[in-house]
C-alpha positions in Angstrom: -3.3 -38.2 25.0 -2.5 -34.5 24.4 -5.4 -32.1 25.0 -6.0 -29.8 22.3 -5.6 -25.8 23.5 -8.8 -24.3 23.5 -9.3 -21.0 21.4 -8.6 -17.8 22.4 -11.4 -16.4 20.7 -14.5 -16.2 23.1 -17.4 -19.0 21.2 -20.2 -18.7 20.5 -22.6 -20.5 22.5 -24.3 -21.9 19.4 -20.4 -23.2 18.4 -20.2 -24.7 21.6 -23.6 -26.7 21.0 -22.1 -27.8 17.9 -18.5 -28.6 19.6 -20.8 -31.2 22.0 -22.5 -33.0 19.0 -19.3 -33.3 16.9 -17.9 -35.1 20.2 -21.0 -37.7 20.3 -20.0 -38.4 17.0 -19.1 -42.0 16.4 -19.7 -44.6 13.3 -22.9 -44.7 13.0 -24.1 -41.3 13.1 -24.0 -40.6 9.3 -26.0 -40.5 7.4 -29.3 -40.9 9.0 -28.9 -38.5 11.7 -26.2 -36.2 10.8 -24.4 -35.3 7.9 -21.9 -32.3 7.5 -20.8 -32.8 4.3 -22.9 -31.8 1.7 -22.9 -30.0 -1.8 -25.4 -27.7 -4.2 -25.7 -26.7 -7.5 -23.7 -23.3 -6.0 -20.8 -25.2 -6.0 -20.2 -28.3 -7.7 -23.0 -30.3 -6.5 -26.6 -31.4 -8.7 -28.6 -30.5 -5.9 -30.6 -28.0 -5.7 -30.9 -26.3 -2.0 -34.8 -26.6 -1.5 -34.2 -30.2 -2.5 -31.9 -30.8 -0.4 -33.3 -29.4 2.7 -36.0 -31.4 1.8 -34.7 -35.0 1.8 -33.1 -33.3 5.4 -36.2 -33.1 6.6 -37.6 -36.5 5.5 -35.2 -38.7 6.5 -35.5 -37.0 9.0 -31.4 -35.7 10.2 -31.2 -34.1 13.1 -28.2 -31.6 11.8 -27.0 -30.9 8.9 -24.7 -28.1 7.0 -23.9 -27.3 3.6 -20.6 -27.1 2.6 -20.4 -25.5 -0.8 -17.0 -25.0 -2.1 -16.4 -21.1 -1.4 -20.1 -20.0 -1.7 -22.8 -20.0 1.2 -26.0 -19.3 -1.2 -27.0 -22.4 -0.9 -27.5 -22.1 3.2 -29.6 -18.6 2.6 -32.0 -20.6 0.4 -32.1 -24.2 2.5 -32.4 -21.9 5.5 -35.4 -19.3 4.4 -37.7 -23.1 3.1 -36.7 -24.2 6.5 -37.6 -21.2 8.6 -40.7 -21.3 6.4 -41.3 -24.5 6.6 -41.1 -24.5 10.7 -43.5 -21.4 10.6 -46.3 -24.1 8.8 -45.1 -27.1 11.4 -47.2 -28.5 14.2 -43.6 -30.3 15.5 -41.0 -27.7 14.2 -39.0 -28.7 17.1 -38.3 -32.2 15.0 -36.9 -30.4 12.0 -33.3 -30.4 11.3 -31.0 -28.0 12.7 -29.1 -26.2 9.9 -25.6 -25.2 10.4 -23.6 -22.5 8.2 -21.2 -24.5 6.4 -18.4 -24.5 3.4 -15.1 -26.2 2.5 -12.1 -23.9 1.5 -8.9 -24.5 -0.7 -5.7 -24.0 1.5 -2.4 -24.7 1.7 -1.1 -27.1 4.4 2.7 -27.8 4.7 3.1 -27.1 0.7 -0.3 -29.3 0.2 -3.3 -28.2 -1.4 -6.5 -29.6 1.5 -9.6 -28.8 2.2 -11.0 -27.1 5.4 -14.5 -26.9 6.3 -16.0 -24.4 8.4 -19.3 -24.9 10.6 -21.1 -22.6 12.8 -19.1 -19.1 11.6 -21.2 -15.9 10.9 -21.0 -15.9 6.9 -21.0 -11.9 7.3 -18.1 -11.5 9.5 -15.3 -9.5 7.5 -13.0 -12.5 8.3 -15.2 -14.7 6.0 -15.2 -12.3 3.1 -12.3 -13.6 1.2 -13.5 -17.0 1.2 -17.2 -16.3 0.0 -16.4 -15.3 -3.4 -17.0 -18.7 -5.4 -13.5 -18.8 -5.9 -10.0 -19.9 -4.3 -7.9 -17.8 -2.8 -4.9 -16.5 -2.8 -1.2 -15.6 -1.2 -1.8 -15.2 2.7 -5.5 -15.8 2.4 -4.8 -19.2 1.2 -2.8 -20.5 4.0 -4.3 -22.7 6.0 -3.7 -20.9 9.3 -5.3 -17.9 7.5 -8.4 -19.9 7.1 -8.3 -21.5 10.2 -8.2 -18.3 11.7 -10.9 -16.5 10.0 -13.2 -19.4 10.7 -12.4 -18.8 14.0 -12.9 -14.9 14.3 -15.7 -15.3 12.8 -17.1 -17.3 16.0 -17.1 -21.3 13.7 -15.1 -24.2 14.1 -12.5 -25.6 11.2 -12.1 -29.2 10.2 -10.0 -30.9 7.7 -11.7 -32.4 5.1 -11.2 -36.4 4.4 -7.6 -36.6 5.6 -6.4 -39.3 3.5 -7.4 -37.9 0.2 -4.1 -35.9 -0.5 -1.1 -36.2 -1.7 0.5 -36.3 1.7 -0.4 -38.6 4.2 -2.7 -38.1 7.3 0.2 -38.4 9.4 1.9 -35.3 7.9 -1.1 -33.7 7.8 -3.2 -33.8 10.7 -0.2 -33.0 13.1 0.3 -30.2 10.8 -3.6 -28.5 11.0 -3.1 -29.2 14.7 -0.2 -27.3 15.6 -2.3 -24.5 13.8 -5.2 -24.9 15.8 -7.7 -26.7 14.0 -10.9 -28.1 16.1 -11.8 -31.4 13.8 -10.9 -33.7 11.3 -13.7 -35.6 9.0 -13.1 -39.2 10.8 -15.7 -40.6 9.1 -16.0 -40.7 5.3 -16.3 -43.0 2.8 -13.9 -42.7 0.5 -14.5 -45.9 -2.0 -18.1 -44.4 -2.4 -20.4 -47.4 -1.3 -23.7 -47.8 -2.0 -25.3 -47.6 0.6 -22.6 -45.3 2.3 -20.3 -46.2 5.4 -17.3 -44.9 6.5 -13.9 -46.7 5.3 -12.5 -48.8 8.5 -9.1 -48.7 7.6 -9.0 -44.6 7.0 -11.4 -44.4 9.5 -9.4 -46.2 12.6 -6.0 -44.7 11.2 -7.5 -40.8 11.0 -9.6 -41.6 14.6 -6.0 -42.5 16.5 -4.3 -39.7 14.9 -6.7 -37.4 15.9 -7.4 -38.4 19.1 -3.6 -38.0 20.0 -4.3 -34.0 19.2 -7.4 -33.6 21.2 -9.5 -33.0 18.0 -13.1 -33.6 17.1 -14.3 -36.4 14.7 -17.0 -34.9 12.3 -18.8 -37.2 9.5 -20.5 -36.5 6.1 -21.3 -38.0 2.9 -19.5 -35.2 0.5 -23.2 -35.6 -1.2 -22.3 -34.1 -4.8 -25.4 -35.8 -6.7 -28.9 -36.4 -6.3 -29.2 -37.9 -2.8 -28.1 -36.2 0.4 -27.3 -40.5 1.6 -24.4 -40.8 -0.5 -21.2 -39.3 -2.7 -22.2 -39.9 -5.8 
């Protein structure tokens, strides 16, 4: 197995935390304890953030982020009703942790992907580009130049679903490697079952891949409708 070359960028300790429970993750950890995928009405989800935050806590998940496409409004709102919400608690030690999250357009070997960042300060400079609701462009939509702004600005990157695009995991995993990426999404489902699981096939072909390159396996339902427990 080929170890993955840690950053150069000094972590966070937060990031590291984070680094830990991506490596527990296996199977069976979304969606009732984790979930790192997850969409508002800022992007192109039907949730709103309060609502979401809410079904968070009654589940209850453990961790959680929001990944709006380009926009981190969503984690401001989720994250003030949280901090509120913890302030009312007898237990606010049981309430979900609440990561800063989004997924990014970039180019990968001539392939349009997704990237998601966790952990990053959304008011570094680095993260600037990629905070305007919108994709980018030229240099600032190369993957390496969101790989490395997610890193600057202290977060981890992980490809989104793998074997979604038009080129094959194979291609593209090796690819977001060699350009330092941290994760790939192991576990999703991509035929959208009711109640979700992870696919096995992409799941055991993305996992080997991965693991070959050292990465993290992260997991999420890409929640874009009313329930935080599934796709659609």
């Amino acid at each position: 197995m080929l170890i993955q070359t840690p950053p150069l960028i000094s972590e966070p300790s937060a990031t590291t935390e984070l680094r830990d429970i991506f490596a527990s993750i296996d199977a069976f950890s979304c969606p009732h304890r984790l979930n790192f995928h997850l969409h508002t009405v800022h992007s192109d989800g039907k949730m709103q953030p309060i609502d979401l935050i809410q079904q968070a806590i009654s589940q209850p998940l453990s961790d959680l982020a929001i990944t709006d496409h380009h926009a981190i409004a969503g984690y401001y709102i989720a994250k003030e009703y949280l901090d509120h919400f913890a302030a009312q608690s007898h237990y606010p030690q049981s309430l979900p942790n609440l990561w800063t999250g989004i997924e990014i357009n970039a180019s990968l070997i001539f392939t349009e992907v997704h990237i998601l960042g966790y952990s990053f300060d959304p008011e570094h400079e680095a993260m600037q580009p990629y905070v305007q609701s919108k994709t980018t462009a030229g240099l600032d939509y190369q993957a390496i130049s969101v790989i490395k702004s997610i890193h600057l600005a202290g977060g981890l990157a992980v490809l989104a679903h793998p074997a979604r695009y038009r080129r094959s995991p194979e291609d593209l995993i090796p690819a977001a490697a060699a350009l330092g990426i941290d994760g790939v999404e192991t576990y999703y489902g991509y035929d959208n079952s009711d109640p979700w699981k992870p696919s096995p096939k992409q799941t055991e072909e993305i996992r080997q891949i991965a693991d070959t390159y050292g990465l993290l396996h992260t997991c999420g339902t890409d929640s874009h409708g009313f329930k935080i427990s599934r796709r659609l």
